[in-house]
C-alpha positions as a LaTeX table, in Angstrom:
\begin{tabular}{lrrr}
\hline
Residue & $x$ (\AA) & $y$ (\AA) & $z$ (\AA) \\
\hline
Unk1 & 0.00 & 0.00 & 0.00 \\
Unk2 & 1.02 & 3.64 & $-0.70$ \\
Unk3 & 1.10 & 6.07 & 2.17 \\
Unk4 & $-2.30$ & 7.97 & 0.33 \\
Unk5 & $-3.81$ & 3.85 & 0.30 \\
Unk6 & $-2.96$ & 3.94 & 4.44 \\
Unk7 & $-4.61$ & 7.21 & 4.82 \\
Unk8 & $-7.76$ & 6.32 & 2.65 \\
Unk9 & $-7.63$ & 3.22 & 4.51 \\
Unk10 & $-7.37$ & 4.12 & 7.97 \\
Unk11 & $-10.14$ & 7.08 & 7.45 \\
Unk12 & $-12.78$ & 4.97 & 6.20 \\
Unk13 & $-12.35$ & 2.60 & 8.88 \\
Unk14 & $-12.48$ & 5.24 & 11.50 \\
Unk15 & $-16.10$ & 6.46 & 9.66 \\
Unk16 & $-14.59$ & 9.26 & 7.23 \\
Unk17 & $-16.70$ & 9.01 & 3.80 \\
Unk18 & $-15.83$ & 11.34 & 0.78 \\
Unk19 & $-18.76$ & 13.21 & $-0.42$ \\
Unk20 & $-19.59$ & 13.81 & $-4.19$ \\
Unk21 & $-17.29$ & 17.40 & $-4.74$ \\
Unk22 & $-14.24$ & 15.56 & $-3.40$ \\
Unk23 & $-14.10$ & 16.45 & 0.79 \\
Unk24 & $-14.38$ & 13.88 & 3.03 \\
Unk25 & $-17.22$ & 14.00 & 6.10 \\
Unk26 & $-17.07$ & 12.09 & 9.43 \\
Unk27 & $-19.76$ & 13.05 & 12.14 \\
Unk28 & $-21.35$ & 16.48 & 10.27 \\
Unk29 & $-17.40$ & 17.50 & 9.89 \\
Unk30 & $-16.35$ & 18.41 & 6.74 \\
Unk31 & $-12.92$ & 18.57 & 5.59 \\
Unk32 & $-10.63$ & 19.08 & 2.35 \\
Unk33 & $-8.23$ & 17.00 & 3.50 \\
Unk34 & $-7.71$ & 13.34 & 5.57 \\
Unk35 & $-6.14$ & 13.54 & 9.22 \\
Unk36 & $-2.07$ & 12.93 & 8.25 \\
Unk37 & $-2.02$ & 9.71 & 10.21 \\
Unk38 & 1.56 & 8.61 & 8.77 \\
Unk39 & 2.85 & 11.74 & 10.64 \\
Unk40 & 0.28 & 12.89 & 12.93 \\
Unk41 & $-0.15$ & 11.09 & 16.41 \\
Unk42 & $-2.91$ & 12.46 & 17.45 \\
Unk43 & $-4.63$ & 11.60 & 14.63 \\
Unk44 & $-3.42$ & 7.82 & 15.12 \\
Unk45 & $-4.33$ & 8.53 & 18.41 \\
Unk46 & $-8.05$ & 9.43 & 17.38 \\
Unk47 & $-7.83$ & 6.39 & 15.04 \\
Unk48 & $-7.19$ & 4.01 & 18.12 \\
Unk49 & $-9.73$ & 5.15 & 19.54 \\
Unk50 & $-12.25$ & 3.37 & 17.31 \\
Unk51 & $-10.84$ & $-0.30$ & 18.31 \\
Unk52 & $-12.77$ & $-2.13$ & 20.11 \\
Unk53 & $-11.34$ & $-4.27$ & 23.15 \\
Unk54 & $-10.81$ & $-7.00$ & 21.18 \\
Unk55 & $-8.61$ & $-5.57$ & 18.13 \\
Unk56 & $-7.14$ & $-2.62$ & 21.12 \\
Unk57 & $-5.62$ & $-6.12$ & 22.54 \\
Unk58 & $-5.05$ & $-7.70$ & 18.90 \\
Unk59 & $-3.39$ & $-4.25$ & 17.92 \\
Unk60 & $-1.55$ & $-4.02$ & 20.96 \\
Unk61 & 0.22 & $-7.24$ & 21.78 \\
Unk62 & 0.42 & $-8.39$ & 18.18 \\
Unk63 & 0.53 & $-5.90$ & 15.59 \\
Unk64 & 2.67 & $-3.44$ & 17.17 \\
Unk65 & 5.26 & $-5.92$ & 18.44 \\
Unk66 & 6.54 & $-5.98$ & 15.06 \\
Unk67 & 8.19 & $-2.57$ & 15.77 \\
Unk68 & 8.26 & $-1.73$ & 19.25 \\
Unk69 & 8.76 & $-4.24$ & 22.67 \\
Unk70 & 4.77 & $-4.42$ & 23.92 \\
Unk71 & 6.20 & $-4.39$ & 27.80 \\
Unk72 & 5.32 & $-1.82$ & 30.13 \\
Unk73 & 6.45 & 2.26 & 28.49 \\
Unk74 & 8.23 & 1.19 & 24.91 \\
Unk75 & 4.37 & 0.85 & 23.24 \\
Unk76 & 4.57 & 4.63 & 23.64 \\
Unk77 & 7.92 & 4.90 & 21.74 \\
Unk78 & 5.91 & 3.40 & 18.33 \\
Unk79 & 5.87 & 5.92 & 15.38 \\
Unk80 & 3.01 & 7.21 & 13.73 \\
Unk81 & 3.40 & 4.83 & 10.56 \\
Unk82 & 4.11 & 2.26 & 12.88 \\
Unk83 & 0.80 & 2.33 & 14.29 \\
Unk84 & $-0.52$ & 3.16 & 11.26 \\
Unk85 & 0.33 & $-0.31$ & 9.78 \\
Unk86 & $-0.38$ & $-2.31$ & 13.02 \\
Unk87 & $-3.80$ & $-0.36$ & 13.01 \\
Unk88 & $-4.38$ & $-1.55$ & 8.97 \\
Unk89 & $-3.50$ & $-5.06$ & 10.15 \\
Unk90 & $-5.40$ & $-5.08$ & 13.23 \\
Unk91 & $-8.40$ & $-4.75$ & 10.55 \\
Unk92 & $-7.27$ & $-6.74$ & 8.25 \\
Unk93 & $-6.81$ & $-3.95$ & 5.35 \\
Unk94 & $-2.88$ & $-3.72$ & 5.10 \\
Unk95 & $-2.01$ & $-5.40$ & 1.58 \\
Unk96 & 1.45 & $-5.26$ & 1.19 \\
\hline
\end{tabular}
């Protein structure tokens, strides 16, 4: 996936929807442009939000162990495109 696949990704599964003249609406909010989640994290922050307890765990002690030790503080140390891609595979989106 491309970083502009991630972002499309990650917005739709957090309830983003782009409207006919090309913005994108989540919640009556309308916007130009998607939250920069590859940079941005608070907006990974407001992504993780949306997991349930279930894929929070899966996403967690799975997905981000791939970058970061899941022990006690180094979760925190995780990058935004690292949680970016552990959040796409938490959901099952992230195609290589």
């Amino acid at each position: 996936m491309n970083t502009e696949q991630q972002r499309i990704a990650i917005a739709e599964a957090c309830g983003w929807k782009q409207i006919p003249d090309g913005r994108w609406k989540l919640d009556g909010k309308v916007e130009l442009f998607l939250p920069n989640y590859l940079n941005d994290l608070n907006a990974m922050h407001d992504a993780e939000e949306t997991l349930d307890y279930n894929q929070m765990n899966r996403y967690q002690n799975i997905e981000l162990s791939r970058f970061v030790h899941t022990g006690t503080t180094w979760i925190c140390s995780a990058t935004a495109a690292q949680r970016a891609e552990a959040f796409l595979r938490t959901l099952n989106l992230w195609t290589p």
